[in-house]
Backbone and ligand atoms as CSV (ligand in chain L), in Angstrom:
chain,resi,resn,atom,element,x,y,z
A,1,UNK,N,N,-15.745,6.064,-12.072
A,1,UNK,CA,C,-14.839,4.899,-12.062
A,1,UNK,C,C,-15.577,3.672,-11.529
A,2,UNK,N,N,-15.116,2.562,-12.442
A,2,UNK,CA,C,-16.185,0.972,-11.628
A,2,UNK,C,C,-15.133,0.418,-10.538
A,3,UNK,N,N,-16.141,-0.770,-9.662
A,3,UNK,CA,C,-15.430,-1.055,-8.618
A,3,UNK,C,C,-14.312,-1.557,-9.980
A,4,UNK,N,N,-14.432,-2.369,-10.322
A,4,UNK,CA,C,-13.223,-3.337,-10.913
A,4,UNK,C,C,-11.907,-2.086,-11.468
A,5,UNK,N,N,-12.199,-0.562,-11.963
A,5,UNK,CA,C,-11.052,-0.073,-12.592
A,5,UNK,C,C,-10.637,0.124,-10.767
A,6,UNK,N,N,-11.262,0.354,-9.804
A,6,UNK,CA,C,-10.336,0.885,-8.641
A,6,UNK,C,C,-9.646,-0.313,-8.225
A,7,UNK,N,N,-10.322,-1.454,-8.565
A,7,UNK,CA,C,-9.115,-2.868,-7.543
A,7,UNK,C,C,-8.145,-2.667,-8.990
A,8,UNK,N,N,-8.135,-2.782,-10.083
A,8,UNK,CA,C,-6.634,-2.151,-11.500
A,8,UNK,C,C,-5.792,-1.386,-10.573
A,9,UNK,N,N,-6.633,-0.592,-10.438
A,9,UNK,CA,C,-5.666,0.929,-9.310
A,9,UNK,C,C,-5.204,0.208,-8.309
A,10,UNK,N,N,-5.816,-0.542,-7.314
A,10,UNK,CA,C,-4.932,-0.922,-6.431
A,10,UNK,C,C,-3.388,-1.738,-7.040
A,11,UNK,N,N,-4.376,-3.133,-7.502
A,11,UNK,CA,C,-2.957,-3.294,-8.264
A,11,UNK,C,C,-2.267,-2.824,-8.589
A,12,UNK,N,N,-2.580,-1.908,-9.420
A,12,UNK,CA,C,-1.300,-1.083,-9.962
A,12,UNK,C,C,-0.626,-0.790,-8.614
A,13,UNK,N,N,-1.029,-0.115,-7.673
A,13,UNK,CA,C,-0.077,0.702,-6.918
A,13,UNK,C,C,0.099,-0.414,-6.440
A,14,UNK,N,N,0.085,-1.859,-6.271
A,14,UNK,CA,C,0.647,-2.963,-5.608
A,14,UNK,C,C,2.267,-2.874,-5.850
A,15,UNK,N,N,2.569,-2.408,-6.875
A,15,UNK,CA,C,3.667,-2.873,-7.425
A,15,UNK,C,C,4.474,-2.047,-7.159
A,16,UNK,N,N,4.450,-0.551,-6.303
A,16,UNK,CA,C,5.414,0.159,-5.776
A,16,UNK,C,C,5.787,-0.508,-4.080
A,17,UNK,N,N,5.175,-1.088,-3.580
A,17,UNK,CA,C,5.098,-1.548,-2.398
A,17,UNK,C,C,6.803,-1.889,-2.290
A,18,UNK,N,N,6.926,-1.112,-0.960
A,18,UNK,CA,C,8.624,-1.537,-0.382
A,18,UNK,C,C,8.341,-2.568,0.922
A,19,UNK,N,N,8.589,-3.307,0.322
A,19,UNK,CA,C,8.525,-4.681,1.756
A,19,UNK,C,C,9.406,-5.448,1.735
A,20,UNK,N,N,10.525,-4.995,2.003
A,20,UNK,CA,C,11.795,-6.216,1.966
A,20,UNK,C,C,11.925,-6.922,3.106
A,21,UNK,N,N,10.949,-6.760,4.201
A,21,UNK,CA,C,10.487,-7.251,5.500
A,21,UNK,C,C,10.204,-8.265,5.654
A,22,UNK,N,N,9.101,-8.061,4.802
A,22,UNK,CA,C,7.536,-8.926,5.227
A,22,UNK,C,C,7.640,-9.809,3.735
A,23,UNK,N,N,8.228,-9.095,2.924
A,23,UNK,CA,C,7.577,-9.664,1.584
A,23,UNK,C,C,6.645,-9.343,1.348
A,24,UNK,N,N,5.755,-9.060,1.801
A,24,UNK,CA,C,3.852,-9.020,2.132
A,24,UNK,C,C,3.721,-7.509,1.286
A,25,UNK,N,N,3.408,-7.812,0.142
A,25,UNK,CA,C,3.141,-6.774,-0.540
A,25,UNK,C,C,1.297,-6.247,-1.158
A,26,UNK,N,N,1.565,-4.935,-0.722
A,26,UNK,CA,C,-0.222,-4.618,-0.285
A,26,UNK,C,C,-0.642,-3.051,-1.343
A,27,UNK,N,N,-1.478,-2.992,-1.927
A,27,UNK,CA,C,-1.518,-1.348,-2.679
A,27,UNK,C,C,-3.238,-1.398,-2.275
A,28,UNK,N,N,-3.116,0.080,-2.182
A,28,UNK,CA,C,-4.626,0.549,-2.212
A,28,UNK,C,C,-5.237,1.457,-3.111
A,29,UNK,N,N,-6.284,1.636,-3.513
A,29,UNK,CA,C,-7.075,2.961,-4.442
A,29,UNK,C,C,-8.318,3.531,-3.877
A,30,UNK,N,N,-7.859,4.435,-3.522
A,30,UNK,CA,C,-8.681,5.268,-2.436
A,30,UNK,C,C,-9.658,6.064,-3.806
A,31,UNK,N,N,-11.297,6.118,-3.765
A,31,UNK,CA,C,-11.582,7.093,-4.551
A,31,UNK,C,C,-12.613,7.834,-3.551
A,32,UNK,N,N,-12.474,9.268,-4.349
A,32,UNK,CA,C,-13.071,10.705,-3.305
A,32,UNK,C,C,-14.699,10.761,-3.652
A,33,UNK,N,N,-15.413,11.846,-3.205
A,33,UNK,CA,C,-17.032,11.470,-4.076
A,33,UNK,C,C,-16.842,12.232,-5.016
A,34,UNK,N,N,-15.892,13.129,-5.236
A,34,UNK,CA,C,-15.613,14.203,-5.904
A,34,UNK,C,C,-15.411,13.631,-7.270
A,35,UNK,N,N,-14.566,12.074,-7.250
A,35,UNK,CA,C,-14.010,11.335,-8.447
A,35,UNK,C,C,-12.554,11.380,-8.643
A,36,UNK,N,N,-11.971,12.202,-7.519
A,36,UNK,CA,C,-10.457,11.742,-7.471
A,36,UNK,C,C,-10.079,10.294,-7.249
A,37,UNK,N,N,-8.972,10.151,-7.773
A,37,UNK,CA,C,-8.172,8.560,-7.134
A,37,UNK,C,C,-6.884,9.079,-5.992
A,38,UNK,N,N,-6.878,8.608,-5.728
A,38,UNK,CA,C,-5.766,8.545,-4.163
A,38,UNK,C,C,-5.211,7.068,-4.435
A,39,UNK,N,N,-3.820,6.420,-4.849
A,39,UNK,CA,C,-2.864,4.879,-4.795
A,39,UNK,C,C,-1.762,5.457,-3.278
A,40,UNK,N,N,-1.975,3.819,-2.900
A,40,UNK,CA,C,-0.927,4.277,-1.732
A,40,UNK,C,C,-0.368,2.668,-2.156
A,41,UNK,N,N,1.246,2.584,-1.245
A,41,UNK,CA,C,1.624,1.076,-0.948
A,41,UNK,C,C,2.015,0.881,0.072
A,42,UNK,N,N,2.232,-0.249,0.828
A,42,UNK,CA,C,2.663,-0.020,2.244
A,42,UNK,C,C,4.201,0.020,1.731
A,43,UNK,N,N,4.732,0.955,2.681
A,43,UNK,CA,C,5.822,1.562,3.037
A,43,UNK,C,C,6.889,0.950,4.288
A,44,UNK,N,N,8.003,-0.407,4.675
A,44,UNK,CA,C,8.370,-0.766,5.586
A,44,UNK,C,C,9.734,-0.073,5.609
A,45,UNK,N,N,10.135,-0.350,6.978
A,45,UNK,CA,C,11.169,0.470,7.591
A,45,UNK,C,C,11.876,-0.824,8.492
A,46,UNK,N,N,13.062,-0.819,8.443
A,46,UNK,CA,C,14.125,-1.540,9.825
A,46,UNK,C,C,13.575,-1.270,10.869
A,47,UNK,N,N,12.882,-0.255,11.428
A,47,UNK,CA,C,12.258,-0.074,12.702
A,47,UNK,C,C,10.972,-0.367,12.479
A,48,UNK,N,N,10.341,-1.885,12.680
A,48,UNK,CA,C,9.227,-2.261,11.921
A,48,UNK,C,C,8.328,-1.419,12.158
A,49,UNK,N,N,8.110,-0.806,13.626
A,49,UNK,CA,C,6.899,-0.103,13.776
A,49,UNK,C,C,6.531,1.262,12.960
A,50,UNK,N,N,7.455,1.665,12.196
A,50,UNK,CA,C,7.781,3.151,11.498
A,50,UNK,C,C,7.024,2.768,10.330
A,51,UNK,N,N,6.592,1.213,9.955
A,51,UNK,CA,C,5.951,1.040,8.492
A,51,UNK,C,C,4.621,1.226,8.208
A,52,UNK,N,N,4.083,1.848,7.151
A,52,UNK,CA,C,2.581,2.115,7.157
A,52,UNK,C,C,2.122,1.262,5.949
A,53,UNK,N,N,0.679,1.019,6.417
A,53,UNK,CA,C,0.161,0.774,5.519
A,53,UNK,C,C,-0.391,0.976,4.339
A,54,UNK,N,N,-0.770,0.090,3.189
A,54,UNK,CA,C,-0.548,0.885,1.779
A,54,UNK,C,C,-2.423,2.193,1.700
A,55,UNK,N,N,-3.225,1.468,2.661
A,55,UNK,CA,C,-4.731,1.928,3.018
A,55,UNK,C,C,-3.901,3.444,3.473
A,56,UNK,N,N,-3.897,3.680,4.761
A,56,UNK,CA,C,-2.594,4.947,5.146
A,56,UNK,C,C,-2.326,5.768,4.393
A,57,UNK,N,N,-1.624,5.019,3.956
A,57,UNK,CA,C,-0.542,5.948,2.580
A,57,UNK,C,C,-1.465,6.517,1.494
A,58,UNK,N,N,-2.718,5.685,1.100
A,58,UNK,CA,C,-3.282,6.295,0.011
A,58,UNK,C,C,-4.418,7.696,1.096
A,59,UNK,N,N,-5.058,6.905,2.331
A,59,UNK,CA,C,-5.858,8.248,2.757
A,59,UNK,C,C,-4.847,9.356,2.921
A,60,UNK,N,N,-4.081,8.995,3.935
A,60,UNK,CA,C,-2.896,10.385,4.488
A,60,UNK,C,C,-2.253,11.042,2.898
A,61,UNK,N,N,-2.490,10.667,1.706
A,61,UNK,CA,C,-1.993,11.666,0.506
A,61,UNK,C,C,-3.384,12.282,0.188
A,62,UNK,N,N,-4.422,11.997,0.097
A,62,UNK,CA,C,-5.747,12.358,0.168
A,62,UNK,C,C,-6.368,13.473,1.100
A,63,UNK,N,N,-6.022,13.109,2.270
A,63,UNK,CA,C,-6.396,13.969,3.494
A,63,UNK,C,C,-5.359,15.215,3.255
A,64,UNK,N,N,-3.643,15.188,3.046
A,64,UNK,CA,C,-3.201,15.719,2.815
A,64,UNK,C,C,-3.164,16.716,1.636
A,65,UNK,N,N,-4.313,16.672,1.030
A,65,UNK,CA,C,-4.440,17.270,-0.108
A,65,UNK,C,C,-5.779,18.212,0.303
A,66,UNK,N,N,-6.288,18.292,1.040
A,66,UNK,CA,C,-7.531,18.523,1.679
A,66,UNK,C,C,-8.472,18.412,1.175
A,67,UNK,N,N,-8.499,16.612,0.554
A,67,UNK,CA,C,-9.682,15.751,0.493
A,67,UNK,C,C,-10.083,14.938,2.141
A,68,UNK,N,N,-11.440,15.513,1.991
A,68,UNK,CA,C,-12.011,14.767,3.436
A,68,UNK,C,C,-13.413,14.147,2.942
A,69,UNK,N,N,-14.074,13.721,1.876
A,69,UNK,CA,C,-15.234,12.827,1.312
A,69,UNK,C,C,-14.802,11.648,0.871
A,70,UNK,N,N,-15.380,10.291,0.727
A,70,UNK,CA,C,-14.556,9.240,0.198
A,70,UNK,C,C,-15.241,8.207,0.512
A,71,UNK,N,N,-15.630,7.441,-1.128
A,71,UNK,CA,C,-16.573,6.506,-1.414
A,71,UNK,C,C,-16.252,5.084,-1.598
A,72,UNK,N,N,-15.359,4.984,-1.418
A,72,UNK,CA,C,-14.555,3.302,-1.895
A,72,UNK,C,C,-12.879,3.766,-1.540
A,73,UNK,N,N,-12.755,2.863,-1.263
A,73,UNK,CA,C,-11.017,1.953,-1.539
A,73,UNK,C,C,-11.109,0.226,-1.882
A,74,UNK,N,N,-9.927,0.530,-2.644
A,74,UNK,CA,C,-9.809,-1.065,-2.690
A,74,UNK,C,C,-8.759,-1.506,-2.333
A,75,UNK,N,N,-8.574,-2.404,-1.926
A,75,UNK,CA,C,-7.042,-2.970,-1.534
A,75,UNK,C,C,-6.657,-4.470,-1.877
A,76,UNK,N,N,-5.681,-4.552,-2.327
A,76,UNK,CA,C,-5.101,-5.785,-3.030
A,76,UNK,C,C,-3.167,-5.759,-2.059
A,77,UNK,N,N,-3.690,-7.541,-1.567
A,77,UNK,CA,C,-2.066,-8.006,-1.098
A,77,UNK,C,C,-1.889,-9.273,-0.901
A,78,UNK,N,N,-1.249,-9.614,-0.743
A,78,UNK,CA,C,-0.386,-10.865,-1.130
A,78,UNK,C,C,1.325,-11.098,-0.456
A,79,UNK,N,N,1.457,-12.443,-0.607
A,79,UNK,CA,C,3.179,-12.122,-0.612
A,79,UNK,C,C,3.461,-12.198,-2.078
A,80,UNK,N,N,4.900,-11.584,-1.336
A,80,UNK,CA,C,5.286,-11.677,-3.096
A,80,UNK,C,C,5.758,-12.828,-3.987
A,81,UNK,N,N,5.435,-12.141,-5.263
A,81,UNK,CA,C,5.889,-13.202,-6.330
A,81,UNK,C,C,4.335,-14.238,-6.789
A,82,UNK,N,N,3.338,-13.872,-5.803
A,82,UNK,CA,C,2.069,-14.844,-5.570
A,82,UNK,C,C,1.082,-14.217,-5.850
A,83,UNK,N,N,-0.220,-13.977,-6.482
A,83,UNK,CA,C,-1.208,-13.362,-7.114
A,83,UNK,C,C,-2.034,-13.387,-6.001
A,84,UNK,N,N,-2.299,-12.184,-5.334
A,84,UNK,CA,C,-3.085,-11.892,-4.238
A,84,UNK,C,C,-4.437,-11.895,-4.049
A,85,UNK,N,N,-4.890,-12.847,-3.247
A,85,UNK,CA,C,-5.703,-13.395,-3.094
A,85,UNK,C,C,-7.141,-12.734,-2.397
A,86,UNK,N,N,-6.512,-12.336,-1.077
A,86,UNK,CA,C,-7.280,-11.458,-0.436
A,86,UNK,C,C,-6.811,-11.061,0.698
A,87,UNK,N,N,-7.186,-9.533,0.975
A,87,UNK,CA,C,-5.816,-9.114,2.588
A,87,UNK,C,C,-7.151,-7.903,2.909
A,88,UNK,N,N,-7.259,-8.764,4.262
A,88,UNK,CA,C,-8.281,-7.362,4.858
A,88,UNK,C,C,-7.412,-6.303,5.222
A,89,UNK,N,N,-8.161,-5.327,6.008
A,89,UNK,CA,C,-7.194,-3.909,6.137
A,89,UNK,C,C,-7.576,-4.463,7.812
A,90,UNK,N,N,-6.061,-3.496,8.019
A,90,UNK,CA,C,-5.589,-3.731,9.428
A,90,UNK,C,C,-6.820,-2.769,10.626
A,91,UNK,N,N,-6.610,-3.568,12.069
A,91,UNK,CA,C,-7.363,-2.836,12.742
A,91,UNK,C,C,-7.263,-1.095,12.383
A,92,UNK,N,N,-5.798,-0.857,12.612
A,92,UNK,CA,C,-5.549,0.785,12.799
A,92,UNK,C,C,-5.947,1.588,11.191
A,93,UNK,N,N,-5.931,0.379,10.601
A,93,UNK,CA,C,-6.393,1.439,9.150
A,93,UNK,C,C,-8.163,1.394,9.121
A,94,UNK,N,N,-8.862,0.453,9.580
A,94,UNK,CA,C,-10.414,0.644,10.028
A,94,UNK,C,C,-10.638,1.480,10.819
A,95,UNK,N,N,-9.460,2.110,11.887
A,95,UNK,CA,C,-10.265,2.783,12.205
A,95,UNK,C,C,-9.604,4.242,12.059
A,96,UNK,N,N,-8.878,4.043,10.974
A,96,UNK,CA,C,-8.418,5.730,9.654
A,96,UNK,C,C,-10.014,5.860,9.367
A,97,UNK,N,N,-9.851,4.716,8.837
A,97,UNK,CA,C,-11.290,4.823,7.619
A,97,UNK,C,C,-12.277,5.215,8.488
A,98,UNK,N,N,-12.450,4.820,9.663
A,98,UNK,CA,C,-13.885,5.338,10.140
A,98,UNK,C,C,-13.399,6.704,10.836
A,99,UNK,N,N,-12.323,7.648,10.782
A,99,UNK,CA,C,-12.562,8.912,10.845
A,99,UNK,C,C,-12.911,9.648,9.854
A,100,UNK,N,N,-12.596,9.285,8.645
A,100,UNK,CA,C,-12.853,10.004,7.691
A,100,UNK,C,C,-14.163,9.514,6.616
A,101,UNK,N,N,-13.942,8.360,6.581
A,101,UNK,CA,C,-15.655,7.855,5.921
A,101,UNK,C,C,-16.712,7.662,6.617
A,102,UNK,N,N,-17.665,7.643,5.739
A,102,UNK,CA,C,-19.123,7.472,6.665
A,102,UNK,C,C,-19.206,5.987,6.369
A,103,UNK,N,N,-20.497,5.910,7.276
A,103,UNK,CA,C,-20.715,4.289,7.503
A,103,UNK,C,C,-20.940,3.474,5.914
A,104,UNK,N,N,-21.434,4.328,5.466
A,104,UNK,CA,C,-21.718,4.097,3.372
A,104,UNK,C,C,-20.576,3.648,3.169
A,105,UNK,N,N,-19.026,4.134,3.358
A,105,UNK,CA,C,-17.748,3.877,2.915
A,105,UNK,C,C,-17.606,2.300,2.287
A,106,UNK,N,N,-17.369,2.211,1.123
A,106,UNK,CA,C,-16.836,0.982,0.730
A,106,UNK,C,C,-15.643,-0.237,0.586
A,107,UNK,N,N,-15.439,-0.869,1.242
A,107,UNK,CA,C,-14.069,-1.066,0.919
A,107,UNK,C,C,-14.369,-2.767,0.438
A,108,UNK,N,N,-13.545,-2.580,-0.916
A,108,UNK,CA,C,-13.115,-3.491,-2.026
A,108,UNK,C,C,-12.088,-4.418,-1.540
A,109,UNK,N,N,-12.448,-5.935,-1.503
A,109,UNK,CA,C,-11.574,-6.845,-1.451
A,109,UNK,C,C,-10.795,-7.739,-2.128
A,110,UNK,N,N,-10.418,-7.989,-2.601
A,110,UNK,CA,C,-9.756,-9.468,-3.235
A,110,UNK,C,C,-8.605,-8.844,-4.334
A,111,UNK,N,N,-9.253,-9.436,-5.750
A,111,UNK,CA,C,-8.108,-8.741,-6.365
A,111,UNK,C,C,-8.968,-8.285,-7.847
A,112,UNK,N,N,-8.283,-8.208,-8.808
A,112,UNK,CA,C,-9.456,-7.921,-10.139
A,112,UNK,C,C,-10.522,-8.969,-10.986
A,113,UNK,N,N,-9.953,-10.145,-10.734
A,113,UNK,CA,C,-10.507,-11.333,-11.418
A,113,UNK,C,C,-11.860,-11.679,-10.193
A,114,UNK,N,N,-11.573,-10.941,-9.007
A,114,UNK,CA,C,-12.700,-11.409,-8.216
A,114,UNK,C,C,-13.072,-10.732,-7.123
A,115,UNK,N,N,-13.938,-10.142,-6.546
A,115,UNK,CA,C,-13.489,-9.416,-5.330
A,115,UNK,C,C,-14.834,-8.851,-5.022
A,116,UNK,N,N,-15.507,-8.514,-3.225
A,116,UNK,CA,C,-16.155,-8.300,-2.659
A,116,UNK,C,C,-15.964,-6.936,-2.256
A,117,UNK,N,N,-17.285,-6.750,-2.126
A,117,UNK,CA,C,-17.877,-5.105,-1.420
A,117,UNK,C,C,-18.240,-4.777,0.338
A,118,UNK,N,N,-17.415,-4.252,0.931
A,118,UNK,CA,C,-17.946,-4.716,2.235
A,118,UNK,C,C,-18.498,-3.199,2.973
A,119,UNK,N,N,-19.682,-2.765,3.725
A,119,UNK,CA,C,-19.376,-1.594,3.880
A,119,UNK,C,C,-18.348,-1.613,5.245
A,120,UNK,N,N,-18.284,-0.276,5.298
A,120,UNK,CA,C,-17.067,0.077,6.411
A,120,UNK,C,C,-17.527,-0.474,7.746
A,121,UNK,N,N,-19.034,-0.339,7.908
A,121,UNK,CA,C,-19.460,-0.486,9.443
A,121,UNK,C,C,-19.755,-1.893,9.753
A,122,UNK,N,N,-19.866,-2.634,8.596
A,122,UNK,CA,C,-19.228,-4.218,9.135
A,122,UNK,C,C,-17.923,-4.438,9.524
A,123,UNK,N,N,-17.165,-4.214,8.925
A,123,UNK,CA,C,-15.606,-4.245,9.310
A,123,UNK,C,C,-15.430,-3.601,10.411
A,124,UNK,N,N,-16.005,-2.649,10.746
A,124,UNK,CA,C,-15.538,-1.481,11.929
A,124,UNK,C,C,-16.990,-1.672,12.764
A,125,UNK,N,N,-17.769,-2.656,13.352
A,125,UNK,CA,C,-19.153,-2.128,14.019
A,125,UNK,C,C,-18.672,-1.382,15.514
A,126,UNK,N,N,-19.564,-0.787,15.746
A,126,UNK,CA,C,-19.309,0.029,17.503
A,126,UNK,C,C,-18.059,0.766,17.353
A,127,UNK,N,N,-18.001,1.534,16.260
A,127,UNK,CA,C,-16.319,2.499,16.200
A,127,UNK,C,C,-16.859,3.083,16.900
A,128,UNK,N,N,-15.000,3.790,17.545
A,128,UNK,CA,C,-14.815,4.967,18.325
A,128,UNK,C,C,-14.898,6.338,17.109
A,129,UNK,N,N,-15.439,7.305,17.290
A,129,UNK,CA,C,-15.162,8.670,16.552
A,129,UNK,C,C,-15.592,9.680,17.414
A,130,UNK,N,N,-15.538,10.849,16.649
A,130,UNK,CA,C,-15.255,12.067,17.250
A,130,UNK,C,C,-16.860,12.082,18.442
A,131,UNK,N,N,-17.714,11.515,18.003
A,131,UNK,CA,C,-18.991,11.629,18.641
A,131,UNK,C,C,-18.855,11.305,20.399
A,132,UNK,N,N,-17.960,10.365,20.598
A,132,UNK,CA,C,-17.873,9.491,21.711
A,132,UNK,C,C,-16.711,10.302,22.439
A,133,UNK,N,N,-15.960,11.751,21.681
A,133,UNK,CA,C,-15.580,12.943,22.812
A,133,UNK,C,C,-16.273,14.136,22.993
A,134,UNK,N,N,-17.642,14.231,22.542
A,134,UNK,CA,C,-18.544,15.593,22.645
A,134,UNK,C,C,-19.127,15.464,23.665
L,1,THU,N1,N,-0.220,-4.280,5.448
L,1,THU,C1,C,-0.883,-3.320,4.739
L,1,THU,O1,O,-0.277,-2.553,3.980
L,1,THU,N2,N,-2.232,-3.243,4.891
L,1,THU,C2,C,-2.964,-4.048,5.719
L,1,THU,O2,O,-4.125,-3.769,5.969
L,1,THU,C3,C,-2.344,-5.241,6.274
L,1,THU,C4,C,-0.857,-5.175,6.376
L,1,THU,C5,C,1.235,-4.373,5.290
L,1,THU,C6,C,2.008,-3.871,6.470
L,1,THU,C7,C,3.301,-4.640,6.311
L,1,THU,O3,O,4.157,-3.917,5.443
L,1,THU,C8,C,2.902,-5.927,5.642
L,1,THU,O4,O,1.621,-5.709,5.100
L,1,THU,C9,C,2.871,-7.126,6.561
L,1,THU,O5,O,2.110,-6.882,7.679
């Protein structure tokens, strides 16, 4: 799969996104090394803190599947009604991603007409992981 069909995938899953909150509508496309796809959307709740993110939603169906390898995501958000521009991923989902990806991990920004490659360990430098409880 190219970067550009996984930011499609995000989009696409942009469009399940429940945000009657925020408006702030976000999808991700998680891909495995294996060549699976993983789409998540963020998910909001009346109890704001209960809402996850659409990054989240696509690893935690992934992980839940007992996929644990994973070479890219992309993520696409915006508010709604507005062609999304660019939406980094939240602290707590950098540091999903840095339990389960390696520093190689890619994550895809912007949207399909345009969009950047960043690796994980810029976004995340000096993570906490499992190393820093042995
Ligand atoms: N959101 C995501 O889904 N991913 C991010 O990385 C940033 C924020 C969602 C959470 C919430 O539903 C909305 O965007 C506004 O914060």
């Amino acid at each position: 799969m190219t970067d550009a069909q996984l930011m499609a995938a995000a989009e696409g899953a942009r469009e399940q996104s429940y945000s009657p909150y925020s408006h702030f509508r976000v999808g991700a496309a998680l891909l495995t090394k294996s060549g699976k796809l993983y789409t998540g959307c963020n998910i909001e709740n009346a109890a704001y803190p209960a809402t996850v993110c659409a990054e989240r939603t696509a690893i935690f169906k992934a992980v839940s599947e007992g996929e644990r390898e994973f070479s890219a995501i992309a993520i696409v958000g915006g508010k709604e009604g507005e062609t999304a521009p660019f939406c980094a991923p939240c602290g707590v989902c950098r540091q999903v991603m840095a339990e389960f990806c390696g520093k190689d991990f890619r994550v895809l920004l912007g949207n399909s007409a345009h969009f950047e490659a960043y690796p994980l360990d810029m976004l995340l430098p000096f993570s906490f992981t499992e190393k820093d409880l042995s």
